[in-house]
C-alpha positions in Angstrom: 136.8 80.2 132.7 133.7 79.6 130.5 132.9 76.7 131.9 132.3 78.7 135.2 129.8 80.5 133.5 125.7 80.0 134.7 122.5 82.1 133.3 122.2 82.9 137.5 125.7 84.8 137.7 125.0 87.1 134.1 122.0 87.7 135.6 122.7 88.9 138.7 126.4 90.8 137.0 123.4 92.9 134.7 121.4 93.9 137.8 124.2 95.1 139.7 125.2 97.1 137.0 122.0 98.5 136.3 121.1 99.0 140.0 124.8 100.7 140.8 124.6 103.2 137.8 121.1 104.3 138.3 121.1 105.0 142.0 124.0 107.3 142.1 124.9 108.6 138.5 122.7 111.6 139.3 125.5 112.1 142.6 128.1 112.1 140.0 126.7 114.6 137.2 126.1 116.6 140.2 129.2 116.7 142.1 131.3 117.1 138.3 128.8 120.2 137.6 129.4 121.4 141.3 133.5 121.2 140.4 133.2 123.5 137.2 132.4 121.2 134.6 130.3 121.7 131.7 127.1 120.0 131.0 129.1 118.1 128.3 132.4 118.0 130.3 129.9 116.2 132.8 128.7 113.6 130.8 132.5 112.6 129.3 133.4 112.2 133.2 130.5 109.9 133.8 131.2 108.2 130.8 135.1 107.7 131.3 134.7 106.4 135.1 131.4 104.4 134.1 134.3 102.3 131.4 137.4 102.4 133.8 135.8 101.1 136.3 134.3 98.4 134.4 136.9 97.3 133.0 139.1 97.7 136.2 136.3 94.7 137.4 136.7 92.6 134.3 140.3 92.5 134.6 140.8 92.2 138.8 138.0 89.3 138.7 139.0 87.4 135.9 142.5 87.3 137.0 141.5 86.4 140.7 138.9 84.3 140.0 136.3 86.0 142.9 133.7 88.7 142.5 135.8 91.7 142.9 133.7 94.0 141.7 134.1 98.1 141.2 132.5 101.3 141.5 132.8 104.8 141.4 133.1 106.8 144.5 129.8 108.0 145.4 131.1 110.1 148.6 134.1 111.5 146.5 131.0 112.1 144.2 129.0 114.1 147.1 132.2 115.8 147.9 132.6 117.3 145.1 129.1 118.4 144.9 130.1 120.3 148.4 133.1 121.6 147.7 132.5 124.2 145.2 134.5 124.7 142.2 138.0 126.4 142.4 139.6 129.2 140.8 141.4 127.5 138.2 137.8 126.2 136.9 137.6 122.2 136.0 141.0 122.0 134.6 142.3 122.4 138.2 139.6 120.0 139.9 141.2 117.2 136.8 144.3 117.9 138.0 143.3 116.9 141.2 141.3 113.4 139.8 144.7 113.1 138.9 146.8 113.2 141.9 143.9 111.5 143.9 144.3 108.5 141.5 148.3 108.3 142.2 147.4 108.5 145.9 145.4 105.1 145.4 147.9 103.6 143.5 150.4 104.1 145.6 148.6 103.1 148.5 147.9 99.6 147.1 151.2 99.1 146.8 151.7 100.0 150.7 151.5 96.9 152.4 150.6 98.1 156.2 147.6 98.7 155.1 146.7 96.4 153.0 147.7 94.2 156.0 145.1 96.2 158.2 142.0 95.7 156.1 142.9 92.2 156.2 142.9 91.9 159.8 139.3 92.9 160.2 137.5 90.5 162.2 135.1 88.5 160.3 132.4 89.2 162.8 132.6 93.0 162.2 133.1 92.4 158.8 129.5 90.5 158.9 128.2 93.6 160.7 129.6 95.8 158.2 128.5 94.1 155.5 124.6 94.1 157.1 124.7 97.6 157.8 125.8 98.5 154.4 122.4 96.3 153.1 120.0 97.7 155.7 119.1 101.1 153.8 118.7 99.1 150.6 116.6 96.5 152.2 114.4 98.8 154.0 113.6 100.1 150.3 111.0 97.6 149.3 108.7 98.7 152.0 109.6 102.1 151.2 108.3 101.7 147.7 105.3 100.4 149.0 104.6 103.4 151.1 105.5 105.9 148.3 102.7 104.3 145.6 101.0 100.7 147.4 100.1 99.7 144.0 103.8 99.9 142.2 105.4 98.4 145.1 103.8 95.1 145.7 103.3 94.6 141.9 107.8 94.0 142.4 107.2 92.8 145.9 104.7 90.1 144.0 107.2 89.5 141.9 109.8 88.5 143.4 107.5 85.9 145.7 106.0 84.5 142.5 109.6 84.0 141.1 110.7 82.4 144.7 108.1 80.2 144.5 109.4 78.6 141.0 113.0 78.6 142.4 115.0 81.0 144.4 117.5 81.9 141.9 114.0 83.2 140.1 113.3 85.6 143.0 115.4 88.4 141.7 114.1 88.2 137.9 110.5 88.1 139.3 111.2 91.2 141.2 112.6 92.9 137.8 109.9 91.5 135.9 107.6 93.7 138.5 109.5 96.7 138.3 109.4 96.8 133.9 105.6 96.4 134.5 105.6 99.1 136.7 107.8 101.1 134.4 105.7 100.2 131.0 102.0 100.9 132.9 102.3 102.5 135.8 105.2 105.0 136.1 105.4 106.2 132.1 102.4 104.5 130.4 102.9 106.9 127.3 104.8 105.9 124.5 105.9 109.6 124.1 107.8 109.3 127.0 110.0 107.0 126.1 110.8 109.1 122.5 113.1 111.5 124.4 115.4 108.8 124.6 115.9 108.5 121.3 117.3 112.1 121.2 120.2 111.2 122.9 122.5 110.6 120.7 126.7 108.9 121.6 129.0 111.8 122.7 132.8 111.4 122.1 134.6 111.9 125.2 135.9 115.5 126.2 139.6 115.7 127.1 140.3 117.9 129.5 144.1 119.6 130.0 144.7 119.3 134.0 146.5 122.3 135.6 147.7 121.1 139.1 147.7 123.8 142.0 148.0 123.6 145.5 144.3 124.6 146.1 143.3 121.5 143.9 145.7 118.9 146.3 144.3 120.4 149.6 141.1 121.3 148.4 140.1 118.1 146.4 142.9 116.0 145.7 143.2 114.7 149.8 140.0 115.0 151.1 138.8 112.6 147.5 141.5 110.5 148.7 140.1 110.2 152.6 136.6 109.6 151.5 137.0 107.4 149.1 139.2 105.2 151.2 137.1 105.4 154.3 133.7 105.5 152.6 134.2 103.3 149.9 137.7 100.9 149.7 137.0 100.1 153.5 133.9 99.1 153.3 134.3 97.1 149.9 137.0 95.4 151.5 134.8 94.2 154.5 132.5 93.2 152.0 134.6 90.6 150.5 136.2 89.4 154.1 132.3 88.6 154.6 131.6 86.4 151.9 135.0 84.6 152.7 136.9 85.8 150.2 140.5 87.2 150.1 140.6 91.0 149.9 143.7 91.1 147.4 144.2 94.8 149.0 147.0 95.8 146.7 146.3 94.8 143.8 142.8 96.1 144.2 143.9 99.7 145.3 146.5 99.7 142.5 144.3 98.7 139.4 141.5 101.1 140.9 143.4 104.0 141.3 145.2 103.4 137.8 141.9 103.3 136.2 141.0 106.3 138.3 144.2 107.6 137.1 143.0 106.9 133.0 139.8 108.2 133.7 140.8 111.9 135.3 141.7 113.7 131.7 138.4 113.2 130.7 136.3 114.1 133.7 136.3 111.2 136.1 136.6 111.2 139.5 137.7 107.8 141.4 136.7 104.6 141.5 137.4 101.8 144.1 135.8 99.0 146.1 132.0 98.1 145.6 130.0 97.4 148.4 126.1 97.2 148.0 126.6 95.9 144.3 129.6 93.4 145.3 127.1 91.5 147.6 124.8 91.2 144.7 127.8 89.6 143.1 128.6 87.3 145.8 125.6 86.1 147.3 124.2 82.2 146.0 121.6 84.3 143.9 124.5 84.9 141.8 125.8 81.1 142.1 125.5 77.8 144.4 129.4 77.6 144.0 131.2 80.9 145.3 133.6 79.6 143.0 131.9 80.3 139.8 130.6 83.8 141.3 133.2 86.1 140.0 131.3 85.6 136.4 128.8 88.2 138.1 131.6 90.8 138.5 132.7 90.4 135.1 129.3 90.8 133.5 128.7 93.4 135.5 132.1 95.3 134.6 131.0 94.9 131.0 127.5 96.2 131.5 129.1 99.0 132.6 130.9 99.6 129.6 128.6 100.0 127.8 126.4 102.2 130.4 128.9 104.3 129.6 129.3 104.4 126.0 125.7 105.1 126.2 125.3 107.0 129.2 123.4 109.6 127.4 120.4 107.1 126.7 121.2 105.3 130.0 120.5 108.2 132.4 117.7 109.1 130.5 115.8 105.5 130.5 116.6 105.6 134.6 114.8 108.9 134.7 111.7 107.0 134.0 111.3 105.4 137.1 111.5 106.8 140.6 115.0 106.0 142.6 112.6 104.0 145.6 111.9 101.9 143.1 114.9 100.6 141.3 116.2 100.4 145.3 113.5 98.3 145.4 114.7 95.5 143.6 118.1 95.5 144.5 117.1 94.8 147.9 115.0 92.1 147.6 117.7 90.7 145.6 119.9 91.4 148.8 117.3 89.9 152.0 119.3 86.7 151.5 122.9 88.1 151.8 121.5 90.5 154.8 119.7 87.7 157.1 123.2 85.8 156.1 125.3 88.7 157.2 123.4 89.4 160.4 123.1 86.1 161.3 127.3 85.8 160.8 127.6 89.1 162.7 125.8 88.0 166.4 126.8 84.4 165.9 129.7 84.9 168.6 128.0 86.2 172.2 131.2 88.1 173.1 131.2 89.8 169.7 127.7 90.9 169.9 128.1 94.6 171.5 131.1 95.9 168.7 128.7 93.9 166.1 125.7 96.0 166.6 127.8 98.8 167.1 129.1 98.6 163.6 125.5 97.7 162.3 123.8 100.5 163.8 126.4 103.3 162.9 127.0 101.7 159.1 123.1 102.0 158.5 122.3 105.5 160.8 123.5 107.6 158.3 126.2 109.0 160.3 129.0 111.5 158.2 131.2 113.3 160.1 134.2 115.1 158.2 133.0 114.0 154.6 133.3 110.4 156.0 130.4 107.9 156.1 128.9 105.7 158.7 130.8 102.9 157.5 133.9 103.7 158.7 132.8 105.2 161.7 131.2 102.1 162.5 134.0 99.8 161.4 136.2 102.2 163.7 133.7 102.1 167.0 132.8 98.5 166.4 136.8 97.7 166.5 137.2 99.6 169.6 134.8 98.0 171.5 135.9 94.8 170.3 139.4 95.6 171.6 138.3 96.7 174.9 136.2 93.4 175.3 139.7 91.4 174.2 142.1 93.2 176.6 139.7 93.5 180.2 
């Protein structure tokens, strides 16, 4: 295994990390506080699905041997936020991680549909996969229009580091964003002394108490999304890049960890989508061979986030969210002009393509649901009308 490892593949495992916990932890503190927890009860459940789900992605890629890599479930995380805590308080909504988790598990080990995801047509797959990078993508050119001067200092960036090799795009484009962050966003030095306030905080266990207002009211519908929205998707991901989805095992080590993480506060975790392509694209590695490295630094990365997710969340809260977008999607133009071009290759695919393109990247939720499955679904429909005329 270490002689798979490259300089390119740490790199790109540490961005990932950094990019997937700081664009969504916020989502998570959010949707825990929404459930009943406590400000500290909060940060033990961002902590505890921050580690299972890093080590869930050190163990699935290093005994696969692709990029597999993991994340929490943002939509579960929104959900929650909706939902509104129940009477039991956020004993009950535990009790619920809990059941959620064993309804993950299980379902890896329940081959139909591990069979289904499989079956996914590579072309919608593609489409999926560039729908998914869109938004992110788009963000560069938002940054620009939210402060002209912060946003081309990373978009200069990452063309001075292209022009010295393209592996060097990425770091140029992080390079541009710390300069930002050191003299334009927080130029005071007192700014950054907060951090140092913020100090490790042991993890809070929390005794579940299971109800039948926690399964029907979080339990299944944390279930649904995170499938739909998040395991789908991921899945697709991977079928895009050519890799083998290794359904089962996936579900089942995710929603064990899940399962690990629920006494202490965490939610779910499952399938990464934006942060898997940043694992599997040749920024990561020539070879997609020697990619999986990327997952597994990025599983330990976050780790650690989470051990110090105190001082973590408070160094992202330096720099706006449109900016640390920013740089993950420069990082990403490569695997989205790859993923488009995959997805219209085949003229009789086209339609269901840009069907699941458009709908994965509208914004579309219906039912708790994202676009992503929605468009997987419509794309797939149209593709089997076009089939059976």
């Amino acid at each position: 295994m270490f002689r798979d490892l490259s300089a390119s593949s740490v790199f790109m495992g540490l961005l990932a990390a950094f990019v997937g916990f700081a664009s969504s932890f916020a989502v998570v503190l959010q949707g825990l506080r929404a459930a009943g927890a406590t400000e500290a009860e909060a940060a033990s459940g961002l902590m505890a699905i921050a580690i299972a789900k890093g080590i869930a992605a050190i163990a699935l890629s290093g005994k696969t041997r692709i990029p597999i890599a993991i994340a929490w479930s943002t939509p579960g995380a929104a959900l929650l936020a909706t939902s509104g805590a129940l009477p039991g308080g956020f004993a009950e909504a535990v009790g619920a991680f809990l059941v959620s988790g064993l309804l993950l598990a299980a379902t890896g080990l329940f081959r139909p549909l591990a069979r289904v995801i499989e079956r996914i047509p590579a072309s919608l797959a593609s489409a999926l996969l560039a729908g998914v990078l869109l938004t992110l993508c788009l963000a560069p050119f938002r940054a620009i229009a939210f402060n002209p001067l912060w946003g081309l200092v990373i978009l200069i960036g990452w063309v001075v580091g292209g022009r010295i090799g393209r592996v060097w795009s990425a770091p140029g484009a992080l390079a541009g964003f710390i300069l930002v962050v050191i003299f334009g966003v927080r130029p005071e030095m007192s700014a950054f002394a907060a951090l140092t306030t913020a100090a490790i905080q042991p993890p809070i266990f929390v005794q579940p108490i299971f109800t039948v207002a926690g399964l029907v009211g979080i339990a299944l519908p944390l279930y649904v999304v995170t499938m739909a929205g998040q395991n789908l998707p991921g899945a697709g991901v991977l079928k895009a890049h050519g890799y083998p989805t290794h359904a089962g095992l996936v579900l089942s080590v995710s929603g064990f960890a899940s399962m690990l993480a629920a006494p202490f506060g965490g939610h779910a975790c499952n399938y990464a989508a934006i942060t898997a392509a940043m694992c599997m694209g040749e920024e990561a590695h020539p070879d997609p061979a020697r990619r999986y490295w990327a997952s597994i630094t990025a599983g330990g990365c976050y780790v650690l986030l989470g051990v110090f997710a105190g001082l973590t969340a408070g160094f992202v809260a330096l720099a706006p969210t449109v900016l640390i977008e920013s740089v993950a999607g420069l990082a990403l133009l490569g695997a989205f002009a790859a993923a488009a071009y995959a997805a219209f290759a085949r003229v009789e695919d086209r339609e269901a393509s840009a069907v699941t393109l458009l709908a994965t990247a509208s914004g579309l939720s219906m039912f708790g649901v994202s676009g992503a499955f929605w468009g997987l679904l419509g794309g797939g429909a149209i593709h089997w009308l076009r089939k059976t005329k």
